[in-house]
C-alpha positions as CSV (number, residue, x, y, z in Angstrom):
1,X,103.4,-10.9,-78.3
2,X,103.2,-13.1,-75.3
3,X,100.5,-11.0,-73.3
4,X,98.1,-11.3,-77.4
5,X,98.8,-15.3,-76.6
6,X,97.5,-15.2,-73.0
7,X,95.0,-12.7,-73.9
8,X,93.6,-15.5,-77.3
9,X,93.7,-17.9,-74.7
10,X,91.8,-16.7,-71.7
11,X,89.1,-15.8,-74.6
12,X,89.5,-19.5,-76.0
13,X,88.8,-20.7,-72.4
14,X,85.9,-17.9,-71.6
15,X,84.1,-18.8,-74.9
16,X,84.7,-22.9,-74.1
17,X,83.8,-22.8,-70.2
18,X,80.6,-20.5,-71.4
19,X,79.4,-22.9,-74.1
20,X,80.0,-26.0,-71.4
21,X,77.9,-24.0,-68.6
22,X,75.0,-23.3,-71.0
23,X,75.3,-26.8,-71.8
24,X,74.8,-28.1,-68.3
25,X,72.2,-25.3,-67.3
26,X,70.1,-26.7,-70.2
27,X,70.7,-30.2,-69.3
28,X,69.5,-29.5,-65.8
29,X,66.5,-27.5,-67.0
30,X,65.6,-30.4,-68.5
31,X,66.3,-32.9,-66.1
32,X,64.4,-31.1,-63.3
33,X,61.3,-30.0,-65.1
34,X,61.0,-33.9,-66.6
35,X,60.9,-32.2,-70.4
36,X,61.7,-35.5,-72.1
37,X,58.6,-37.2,-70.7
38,X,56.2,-34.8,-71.4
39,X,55.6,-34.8,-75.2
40,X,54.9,-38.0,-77.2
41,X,57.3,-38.6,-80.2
42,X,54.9,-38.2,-83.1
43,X,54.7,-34.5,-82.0
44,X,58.4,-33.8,-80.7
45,X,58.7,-34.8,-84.5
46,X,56.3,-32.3,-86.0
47,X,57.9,-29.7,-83.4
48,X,61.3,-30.6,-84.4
49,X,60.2,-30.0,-88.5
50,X,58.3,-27.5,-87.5
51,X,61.2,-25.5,-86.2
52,X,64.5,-27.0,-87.7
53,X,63.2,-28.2,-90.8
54,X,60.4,-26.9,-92.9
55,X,57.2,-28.2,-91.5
56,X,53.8,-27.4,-89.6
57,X,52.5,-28.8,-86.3
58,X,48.7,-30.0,-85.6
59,X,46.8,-28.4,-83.2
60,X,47.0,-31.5,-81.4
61,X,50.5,-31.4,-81.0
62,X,50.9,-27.5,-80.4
63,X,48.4,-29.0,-77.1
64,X,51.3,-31.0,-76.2
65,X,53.9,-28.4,-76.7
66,X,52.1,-25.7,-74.8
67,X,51.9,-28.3,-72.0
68,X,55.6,-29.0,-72.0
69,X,56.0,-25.3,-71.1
70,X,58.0,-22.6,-72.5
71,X,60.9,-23.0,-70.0
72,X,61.2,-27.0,-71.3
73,X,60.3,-25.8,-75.1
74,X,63.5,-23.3,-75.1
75,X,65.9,-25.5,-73.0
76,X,65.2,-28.4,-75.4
77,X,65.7,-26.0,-78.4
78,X,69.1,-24.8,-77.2
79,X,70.2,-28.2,-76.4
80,X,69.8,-29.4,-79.3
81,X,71.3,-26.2,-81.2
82,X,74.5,-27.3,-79.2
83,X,74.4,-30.6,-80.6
84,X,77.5,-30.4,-83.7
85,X,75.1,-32.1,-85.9
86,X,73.4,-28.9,-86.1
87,X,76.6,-26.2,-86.1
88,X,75.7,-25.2,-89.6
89,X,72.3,-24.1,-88.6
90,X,72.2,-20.6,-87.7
91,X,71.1,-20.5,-84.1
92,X,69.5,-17.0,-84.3
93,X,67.1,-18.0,-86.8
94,X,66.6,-21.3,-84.9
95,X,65.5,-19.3,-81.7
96,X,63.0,-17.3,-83.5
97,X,61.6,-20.3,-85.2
98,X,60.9,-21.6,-81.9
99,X,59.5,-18.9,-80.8
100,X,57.1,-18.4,-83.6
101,X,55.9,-22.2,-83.6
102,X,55.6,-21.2,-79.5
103,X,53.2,-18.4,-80.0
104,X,51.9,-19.9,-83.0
105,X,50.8,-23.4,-81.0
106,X,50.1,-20.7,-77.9
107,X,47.2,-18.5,-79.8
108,X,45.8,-22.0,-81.3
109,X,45.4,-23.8,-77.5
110,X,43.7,-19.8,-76.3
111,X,41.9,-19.2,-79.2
112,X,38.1,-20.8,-78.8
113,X,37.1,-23.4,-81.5
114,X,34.2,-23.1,-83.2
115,X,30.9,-23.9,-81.9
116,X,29.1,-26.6,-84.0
């Protein structure tokens, strides 16, 4: 019974060191690419619904995320998934939200708009 105890609590401290490391590796993701500076709040908004809500994104704002980067767009995404305000989101679904809006906002900046 003693060696189930250790074992429950060597996963306990695993699981908890593993969730503070991601933390900090998204935090410095962030920190060194400058993400928070890079997209005006009107379209981290429309992002934000856009992937955590129900909501679309402008093509003017899908400019902005594509130029925040997919490394910053993913790091910011995780981060906030750790946040507890959002533990009863499910992060799986989350992540490919993100990614959809991503390739979404991605195929609107490279497709060619329409002559006039």
């Amino acid at each position: 019974m003693a060696s189930l105890n250790v074992y429950s609590a060597l996963v306990v401290l695993f699981l908890t060191c593993g969730a503070a490391m991601a933390t900090k590796e998204n935090d410095q993701i962030i920190k060194d690419n400058n993400c928070e500076t890079k997209m005006g709040l009107p379209c981290v908004l429309e992002a934000f619904t856009s992937i955590f809500e129900t909501g679309t994104i402008s093509s003017k704002c899908c400019g902005e995320l594509v130029g925040l980067g997919k490394v910053c767009h993913l790091a910011l995404v995780k981060r906030t998934l750790e946040n507890p305000l959002f533990k009863d989101l499910s992060p799986a679904r989350i992540i490919v939200k993100s990614i959809q809006t991503w390739n979404n906002c991605l195929a609107l900046i490279d497709s060619p708009s329409p002559s006039a």
